[in-house]
OpenMM code with the backbone's topology and positions (N, CA, C; nanometers):
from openmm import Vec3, app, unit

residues = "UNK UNK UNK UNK UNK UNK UNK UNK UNK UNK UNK UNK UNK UNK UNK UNK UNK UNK UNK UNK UNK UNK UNK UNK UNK UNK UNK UNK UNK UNK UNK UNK UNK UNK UNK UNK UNK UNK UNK UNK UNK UNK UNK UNK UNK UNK UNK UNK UNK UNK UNK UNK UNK UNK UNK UNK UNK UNK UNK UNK UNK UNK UNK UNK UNK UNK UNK UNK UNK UNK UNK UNK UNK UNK UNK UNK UNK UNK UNK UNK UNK UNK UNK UNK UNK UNK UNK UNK UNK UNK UNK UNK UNK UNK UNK".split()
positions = [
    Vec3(10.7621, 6.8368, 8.1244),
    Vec3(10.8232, 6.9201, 8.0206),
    Vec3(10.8014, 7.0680, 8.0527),
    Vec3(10.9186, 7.1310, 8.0180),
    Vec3(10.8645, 7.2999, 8.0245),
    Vec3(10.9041, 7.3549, 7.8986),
    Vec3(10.7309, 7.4562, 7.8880),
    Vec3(10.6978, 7.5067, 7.8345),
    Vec3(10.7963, 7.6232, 7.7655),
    Vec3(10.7981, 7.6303, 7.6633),
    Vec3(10.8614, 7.7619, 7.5875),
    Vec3(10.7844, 7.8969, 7.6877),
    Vec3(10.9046, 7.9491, 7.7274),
    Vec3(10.8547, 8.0679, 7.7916),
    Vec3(10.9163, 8.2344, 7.7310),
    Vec3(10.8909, 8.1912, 7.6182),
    Vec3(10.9861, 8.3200, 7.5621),
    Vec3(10.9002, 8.4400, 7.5302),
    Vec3(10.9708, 8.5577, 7.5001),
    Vec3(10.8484, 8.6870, 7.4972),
    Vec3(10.8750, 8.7056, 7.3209),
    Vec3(10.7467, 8.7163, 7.2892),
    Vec3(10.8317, 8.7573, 7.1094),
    Vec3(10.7746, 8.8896, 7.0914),
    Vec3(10.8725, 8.9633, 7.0137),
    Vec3(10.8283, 9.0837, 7.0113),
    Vec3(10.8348, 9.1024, 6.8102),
    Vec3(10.7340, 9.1951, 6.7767),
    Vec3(10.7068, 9.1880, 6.6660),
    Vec3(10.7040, 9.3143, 6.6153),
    Vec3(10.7295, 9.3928, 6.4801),
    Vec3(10.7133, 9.5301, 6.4178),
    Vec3(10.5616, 9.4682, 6.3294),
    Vec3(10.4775, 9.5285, 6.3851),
    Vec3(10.3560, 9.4824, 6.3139),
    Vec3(10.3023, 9.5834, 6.1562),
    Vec3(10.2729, 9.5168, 6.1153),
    Vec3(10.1812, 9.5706, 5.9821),
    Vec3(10.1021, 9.6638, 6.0258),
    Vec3(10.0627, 9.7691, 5.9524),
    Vec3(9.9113, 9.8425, 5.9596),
    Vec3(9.7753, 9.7261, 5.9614),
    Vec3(9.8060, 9.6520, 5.7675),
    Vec3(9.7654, 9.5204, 5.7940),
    Vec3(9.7210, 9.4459, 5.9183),
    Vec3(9.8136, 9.3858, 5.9818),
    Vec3(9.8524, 9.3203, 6.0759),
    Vec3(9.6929, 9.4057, 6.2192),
    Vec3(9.7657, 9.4873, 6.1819),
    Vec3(9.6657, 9.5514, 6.3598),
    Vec3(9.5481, 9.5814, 6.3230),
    Vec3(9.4615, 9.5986, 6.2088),
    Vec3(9.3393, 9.6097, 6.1574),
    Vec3(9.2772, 9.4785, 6.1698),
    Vec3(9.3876, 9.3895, 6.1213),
    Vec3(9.3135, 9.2333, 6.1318),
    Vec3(9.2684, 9.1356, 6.2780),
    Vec3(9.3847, 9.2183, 6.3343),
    Vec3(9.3399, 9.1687, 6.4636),
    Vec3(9.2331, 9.2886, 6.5330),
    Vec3(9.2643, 9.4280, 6.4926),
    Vec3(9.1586, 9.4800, 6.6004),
    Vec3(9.1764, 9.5381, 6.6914),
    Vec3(9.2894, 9.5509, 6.6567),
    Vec3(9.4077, 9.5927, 6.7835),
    Vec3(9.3260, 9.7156, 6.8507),
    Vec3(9.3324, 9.8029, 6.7935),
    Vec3(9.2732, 9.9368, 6.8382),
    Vec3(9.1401, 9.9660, 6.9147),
    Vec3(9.0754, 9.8500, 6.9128),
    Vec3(8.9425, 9.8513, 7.0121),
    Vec3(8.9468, 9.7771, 7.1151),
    Vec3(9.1200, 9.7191, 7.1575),
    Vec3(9.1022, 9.6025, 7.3127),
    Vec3(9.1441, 9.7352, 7.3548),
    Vec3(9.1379, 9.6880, 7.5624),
    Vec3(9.1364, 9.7803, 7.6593),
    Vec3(9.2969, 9.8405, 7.6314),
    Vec3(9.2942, 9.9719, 7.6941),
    Vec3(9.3931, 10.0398, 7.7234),
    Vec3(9.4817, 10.0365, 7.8694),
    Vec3(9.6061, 9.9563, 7.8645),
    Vec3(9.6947, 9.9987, 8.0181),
    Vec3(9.7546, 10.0618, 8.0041),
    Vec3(9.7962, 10.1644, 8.1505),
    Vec3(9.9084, 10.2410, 8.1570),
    Vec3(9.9535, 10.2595, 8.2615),
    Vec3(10.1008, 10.2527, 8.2376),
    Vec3(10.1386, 10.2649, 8.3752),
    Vec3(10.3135, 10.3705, 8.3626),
    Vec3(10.2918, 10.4383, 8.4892),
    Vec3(10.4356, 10.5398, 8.4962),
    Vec3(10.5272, 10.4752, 8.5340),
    Vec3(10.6547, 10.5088, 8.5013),
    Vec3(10.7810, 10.4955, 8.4971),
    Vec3(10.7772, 10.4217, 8.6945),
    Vec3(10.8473, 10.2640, 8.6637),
    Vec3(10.8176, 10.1974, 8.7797),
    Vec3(10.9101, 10.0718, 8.8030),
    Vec3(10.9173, 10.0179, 8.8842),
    Vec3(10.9909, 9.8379, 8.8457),
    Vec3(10.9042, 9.7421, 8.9612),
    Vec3(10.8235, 9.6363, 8.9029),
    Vec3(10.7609, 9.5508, 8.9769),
    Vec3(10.7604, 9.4125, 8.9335),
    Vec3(10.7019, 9.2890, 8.9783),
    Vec3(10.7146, 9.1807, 8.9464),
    Vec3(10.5590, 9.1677, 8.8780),
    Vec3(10.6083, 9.0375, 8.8515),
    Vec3(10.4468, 9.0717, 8.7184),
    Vec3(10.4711, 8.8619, 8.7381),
    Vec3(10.3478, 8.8219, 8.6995),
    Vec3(10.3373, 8.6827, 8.6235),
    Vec3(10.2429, 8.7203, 8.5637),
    Vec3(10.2045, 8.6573, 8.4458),
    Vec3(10.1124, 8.6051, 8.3358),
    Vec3(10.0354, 8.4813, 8.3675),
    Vec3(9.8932, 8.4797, 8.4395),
    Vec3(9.8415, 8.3838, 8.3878),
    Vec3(9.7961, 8.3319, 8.3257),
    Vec3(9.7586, 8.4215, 8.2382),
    Vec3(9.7439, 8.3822, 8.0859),
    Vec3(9.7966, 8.4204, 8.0136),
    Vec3(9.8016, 8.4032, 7.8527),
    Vec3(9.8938, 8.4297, 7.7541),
    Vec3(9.8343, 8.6089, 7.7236),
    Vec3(9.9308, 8.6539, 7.7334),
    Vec3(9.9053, 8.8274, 7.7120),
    Vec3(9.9058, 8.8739, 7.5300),
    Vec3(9.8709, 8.9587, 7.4355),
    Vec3(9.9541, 8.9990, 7.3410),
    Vec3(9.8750, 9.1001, 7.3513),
    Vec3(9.9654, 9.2162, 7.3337),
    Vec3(9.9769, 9.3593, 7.3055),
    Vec3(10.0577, 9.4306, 7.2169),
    Vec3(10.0007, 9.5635, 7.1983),
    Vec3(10.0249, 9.6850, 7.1126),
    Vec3(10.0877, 9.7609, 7.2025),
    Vec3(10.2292, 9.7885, 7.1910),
    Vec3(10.3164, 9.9260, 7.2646),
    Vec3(10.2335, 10.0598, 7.2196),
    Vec3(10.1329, 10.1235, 7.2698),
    Vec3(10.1297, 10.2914, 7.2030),
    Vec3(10.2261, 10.3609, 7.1994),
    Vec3(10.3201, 10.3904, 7.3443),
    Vec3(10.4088, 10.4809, 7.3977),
    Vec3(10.4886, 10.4333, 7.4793),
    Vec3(10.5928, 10.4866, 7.4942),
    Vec3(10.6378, 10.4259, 7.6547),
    Vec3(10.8101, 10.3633, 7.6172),
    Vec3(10.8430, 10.2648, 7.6776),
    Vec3(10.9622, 10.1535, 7.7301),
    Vec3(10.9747, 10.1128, 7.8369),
    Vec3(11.0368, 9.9834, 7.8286),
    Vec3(11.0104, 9.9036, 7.9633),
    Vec3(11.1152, 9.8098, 7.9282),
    Vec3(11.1981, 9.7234, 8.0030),
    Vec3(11.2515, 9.6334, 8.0255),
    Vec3(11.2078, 9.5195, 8.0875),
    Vec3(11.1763, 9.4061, 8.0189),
    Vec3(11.1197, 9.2783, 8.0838),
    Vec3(11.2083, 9.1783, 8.1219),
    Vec3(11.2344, 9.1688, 8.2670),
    Vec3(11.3646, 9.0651, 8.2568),
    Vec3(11.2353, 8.9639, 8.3645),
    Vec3(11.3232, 8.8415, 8.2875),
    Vec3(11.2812, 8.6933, 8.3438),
    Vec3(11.4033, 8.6161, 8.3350),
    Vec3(11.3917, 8.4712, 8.3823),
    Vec3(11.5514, 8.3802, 8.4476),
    Vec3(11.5898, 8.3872, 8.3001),
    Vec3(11.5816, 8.3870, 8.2075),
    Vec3(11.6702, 8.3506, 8.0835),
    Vec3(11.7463, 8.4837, 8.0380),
    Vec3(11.6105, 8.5525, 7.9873),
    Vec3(11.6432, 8.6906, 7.8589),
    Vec3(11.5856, 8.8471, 7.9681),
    Vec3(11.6632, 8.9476, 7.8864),
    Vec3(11.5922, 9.0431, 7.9316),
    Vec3(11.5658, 9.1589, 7.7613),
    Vec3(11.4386, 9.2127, 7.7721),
    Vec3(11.3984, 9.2486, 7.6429),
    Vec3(11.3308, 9.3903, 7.6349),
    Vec3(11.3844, 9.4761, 7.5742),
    Vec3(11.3529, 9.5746, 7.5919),
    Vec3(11.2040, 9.5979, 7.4933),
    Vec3(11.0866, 9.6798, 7.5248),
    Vec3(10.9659, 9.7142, 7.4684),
    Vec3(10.9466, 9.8286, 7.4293),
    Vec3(10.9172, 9.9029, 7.3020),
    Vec3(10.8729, 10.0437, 7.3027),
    Vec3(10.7841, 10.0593, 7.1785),
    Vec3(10.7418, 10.1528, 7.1842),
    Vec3(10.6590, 10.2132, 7.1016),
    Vec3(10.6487, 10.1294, 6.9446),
    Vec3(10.5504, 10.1224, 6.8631),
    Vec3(10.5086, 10.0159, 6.7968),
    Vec3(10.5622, 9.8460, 6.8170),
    Vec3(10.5853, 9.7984, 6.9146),
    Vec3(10.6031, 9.6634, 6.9278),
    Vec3(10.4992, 9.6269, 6.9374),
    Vec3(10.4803, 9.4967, 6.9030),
    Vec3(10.3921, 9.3791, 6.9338),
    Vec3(10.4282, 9.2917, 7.0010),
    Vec3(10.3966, 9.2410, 7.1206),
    Vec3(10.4203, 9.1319, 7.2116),
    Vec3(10.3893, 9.0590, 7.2363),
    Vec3(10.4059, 8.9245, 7.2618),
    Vec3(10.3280, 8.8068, 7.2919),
    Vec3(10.3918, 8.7662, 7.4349),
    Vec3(10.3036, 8.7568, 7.5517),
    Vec3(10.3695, 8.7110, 7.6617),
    Vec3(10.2710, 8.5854, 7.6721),
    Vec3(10.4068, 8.4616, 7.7322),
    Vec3(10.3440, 8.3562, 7.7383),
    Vec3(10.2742, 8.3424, 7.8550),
    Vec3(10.1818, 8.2548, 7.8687),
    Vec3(10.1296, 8.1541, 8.0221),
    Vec3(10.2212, 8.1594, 8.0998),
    Vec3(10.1985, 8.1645, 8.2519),
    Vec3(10.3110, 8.0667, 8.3533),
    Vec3(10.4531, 8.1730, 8.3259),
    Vec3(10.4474, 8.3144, 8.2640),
    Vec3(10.5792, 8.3583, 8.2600),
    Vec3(10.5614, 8.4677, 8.3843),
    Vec3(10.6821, 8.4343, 8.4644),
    Vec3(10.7299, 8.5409, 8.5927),
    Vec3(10.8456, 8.5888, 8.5500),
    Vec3(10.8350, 8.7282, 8.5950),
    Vec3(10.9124, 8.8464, 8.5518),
    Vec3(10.9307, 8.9567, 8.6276),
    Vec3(11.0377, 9.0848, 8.5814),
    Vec3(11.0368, 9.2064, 8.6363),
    Vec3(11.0069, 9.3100, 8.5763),
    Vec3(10.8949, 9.3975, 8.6008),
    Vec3(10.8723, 9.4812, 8.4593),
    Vec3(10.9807, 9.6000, 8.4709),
    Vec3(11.0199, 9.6961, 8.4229),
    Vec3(11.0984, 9.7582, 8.4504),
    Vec3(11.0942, 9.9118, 8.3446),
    Vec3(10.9789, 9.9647, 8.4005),
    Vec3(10.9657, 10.0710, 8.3078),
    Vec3(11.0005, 10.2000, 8.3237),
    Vec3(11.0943, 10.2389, 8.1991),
    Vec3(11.1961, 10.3615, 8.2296),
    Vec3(11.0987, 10.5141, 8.1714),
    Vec3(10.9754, 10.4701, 8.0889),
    Vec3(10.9410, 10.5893, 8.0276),
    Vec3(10.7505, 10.5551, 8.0284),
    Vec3(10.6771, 10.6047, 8.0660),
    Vec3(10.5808, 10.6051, 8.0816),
    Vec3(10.4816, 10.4998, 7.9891),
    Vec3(10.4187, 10.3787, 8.0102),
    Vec3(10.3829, 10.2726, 7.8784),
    Vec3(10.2209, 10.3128, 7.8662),
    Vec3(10.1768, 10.3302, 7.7857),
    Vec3(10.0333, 10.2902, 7.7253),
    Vec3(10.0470, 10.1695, 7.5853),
    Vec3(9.9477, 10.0717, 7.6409),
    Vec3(9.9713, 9.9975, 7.5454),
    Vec3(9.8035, 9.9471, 7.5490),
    Vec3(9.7650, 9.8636, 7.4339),
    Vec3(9.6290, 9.7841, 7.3859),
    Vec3(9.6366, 9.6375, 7.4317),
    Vec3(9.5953, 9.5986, 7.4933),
    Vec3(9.6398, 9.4594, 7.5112),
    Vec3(9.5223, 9.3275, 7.5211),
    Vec3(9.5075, 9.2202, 7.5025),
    Vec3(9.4273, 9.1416, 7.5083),
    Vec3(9.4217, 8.9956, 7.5611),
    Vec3(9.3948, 8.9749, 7.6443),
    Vec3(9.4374, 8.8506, 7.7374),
    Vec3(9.3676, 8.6671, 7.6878),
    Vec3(9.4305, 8.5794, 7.7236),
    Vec3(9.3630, 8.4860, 7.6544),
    Vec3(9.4500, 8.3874, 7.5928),
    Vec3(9.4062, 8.2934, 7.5399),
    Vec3(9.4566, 8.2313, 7.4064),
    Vec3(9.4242, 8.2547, 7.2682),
    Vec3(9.5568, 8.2909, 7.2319),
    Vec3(9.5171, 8.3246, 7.0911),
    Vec3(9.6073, 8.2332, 6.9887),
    Vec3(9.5196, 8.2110, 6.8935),
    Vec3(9.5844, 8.1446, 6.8171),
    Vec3(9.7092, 8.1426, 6.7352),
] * unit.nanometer
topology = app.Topology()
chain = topology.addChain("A")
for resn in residues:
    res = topology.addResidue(resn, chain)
    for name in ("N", "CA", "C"):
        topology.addAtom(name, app.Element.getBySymbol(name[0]), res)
């Protein structure tokens, strides 16, 4: 069987990012670039700044500033960033 490999992107609560904590996982950043990326583990992050285009075989999805993301396991992709990204992010399984 294969796995749901979809990216969900979310407008989060104030709520929402206090509860998780958002604001104390590590900080990435990266300049305006296009590379291949996989996930080996399940990713979810906080957009600070930035945009990027994530294309994989199905969808392609644009990211910016307050999104919330969930990238799955096992997902290969192209990152494709048009404007400089800082984002919070936290690796793992999460519930």
């Amino acid at each position: 069987t294969v796995r749901c490999m979809k990216i969900i992107v979310e407008k989060p609560s104030e709520e929402f990012l206090k509860e998780k904590n958002v604001f104390s996982w590590p900080i990435w950043q990266a300049e305006p670039s296009t590379f291949p990326w996989h996930y080996d583990e399940t990713e979810i992050c906080y957009i600070l700044e930035g945009k990027a285009k994530i294309k994989t075989d199905s969808e392609t999805i644009e990211i910016k500033e307050n999104d919330f993301v969930r990238f799955p396991a096992g997902l290969s992709c192209t990152r494709d960033i048009s404007e400089p990204v800082k984002k919070h992010f936290k690796l793992g399984s999460h519930g």
